[in-house]
N, C-alpha and C positions, 0 to 999 in steps of 0.2 A: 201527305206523303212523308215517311221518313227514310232519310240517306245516310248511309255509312258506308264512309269512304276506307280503302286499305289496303295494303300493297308497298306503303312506302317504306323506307330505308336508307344505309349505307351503300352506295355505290361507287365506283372509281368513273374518274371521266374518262367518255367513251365508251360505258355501260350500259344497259338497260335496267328497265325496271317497268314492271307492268302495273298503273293503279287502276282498283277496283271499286265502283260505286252501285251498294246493292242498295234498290229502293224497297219499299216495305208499305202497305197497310194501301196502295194505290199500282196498278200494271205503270210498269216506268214507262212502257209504250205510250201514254196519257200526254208524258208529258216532253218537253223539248231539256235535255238536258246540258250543263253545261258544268267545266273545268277552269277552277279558278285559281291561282296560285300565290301566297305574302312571303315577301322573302324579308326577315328581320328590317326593322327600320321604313318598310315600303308599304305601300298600299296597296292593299286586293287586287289582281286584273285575272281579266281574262285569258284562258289560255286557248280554249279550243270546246264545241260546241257541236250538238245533234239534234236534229230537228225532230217533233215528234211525229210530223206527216206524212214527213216524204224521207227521210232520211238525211239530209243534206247537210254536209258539215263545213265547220267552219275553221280557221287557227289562227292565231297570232304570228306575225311575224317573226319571231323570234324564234318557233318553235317548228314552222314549217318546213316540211319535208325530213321533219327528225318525230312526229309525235301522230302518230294515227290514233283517232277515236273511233269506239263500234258499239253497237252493243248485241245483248244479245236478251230479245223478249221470254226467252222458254226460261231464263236465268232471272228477268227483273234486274239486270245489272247493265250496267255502262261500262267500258274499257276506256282505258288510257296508257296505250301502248309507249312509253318512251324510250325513244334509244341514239346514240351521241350522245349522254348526258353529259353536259358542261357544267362547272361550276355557278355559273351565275342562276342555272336550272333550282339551286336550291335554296328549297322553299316550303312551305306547309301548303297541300293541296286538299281543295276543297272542290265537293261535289254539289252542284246545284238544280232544283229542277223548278219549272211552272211551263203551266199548259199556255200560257199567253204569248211566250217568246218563240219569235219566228229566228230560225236561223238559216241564210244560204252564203252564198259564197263572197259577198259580200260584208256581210258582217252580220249580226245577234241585238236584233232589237225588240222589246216587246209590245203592248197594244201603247204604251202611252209614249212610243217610239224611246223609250230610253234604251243607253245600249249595254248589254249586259244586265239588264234587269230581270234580273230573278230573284221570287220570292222566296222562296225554302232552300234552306242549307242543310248541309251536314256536318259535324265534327271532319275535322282535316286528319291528313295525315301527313306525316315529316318524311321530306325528302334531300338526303343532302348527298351533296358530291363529292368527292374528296381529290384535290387534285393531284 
């Protein structure tokens, strides 16, 4: 599968911004996808997660109850609705998929239990806040 993610930007805090992750050459329904986020100096995390079977999403703390994920199969894409955007939100966002990773409300882990483990990425997309 290839992902490409976009949608990011300049925003003010307390803004939104909606990122978009269209899958290609595979049905993104295949596979469980997930939203990842590096803010300068930091390491990759997770931000928030869709299951390929049943729908079942996931978020990070940080971002709950400000950041709904969807998708939409007739499209092959994934949403990443954000809104509060806070400064610390920004970051380069990354779209990621594989059919191994189970995700529910608990957390995003895949068949060799690691968590966050997904194999395919896509180029990111920058998202900054401006406070």
């Amino acid at each position: 599968v290839q992902l490409q993610a976009s949608g990011g930007g300049l925003v003010h805090t307390g803004g939104p911004l909606r990122l978009s992750c269209a899958a290609s050459g595979t049905p993104a329904d295949y596979y469980s996808i997930g939203w990842f986020h590096q803010a300068p100096g930091k390491a990759r995390e997770g931000v928030s997660a869709i299951d390929s079977s049943d729908g079942s999403k996931y978020y990070a703390d940080s971002v709950k109850g400000r950041f709904t994920i969807s998708r939409d199969n007739t499209k092959n894409t994934v949403y990443l609705q954000m809104n509060s955007l806070k400064p610390e939100d920004t970051a380069v966002y990354y779209c990621a998929a594989d059919p191994r990773v189970t995700v529910d409300g608990v957390g995003v882990t895949n068949y060799l239990f690691a968590k966050w483990g997904f194999g395919s990425f896509g180029q990111g997309t920058l998202v900054t806040v401006s406070s």
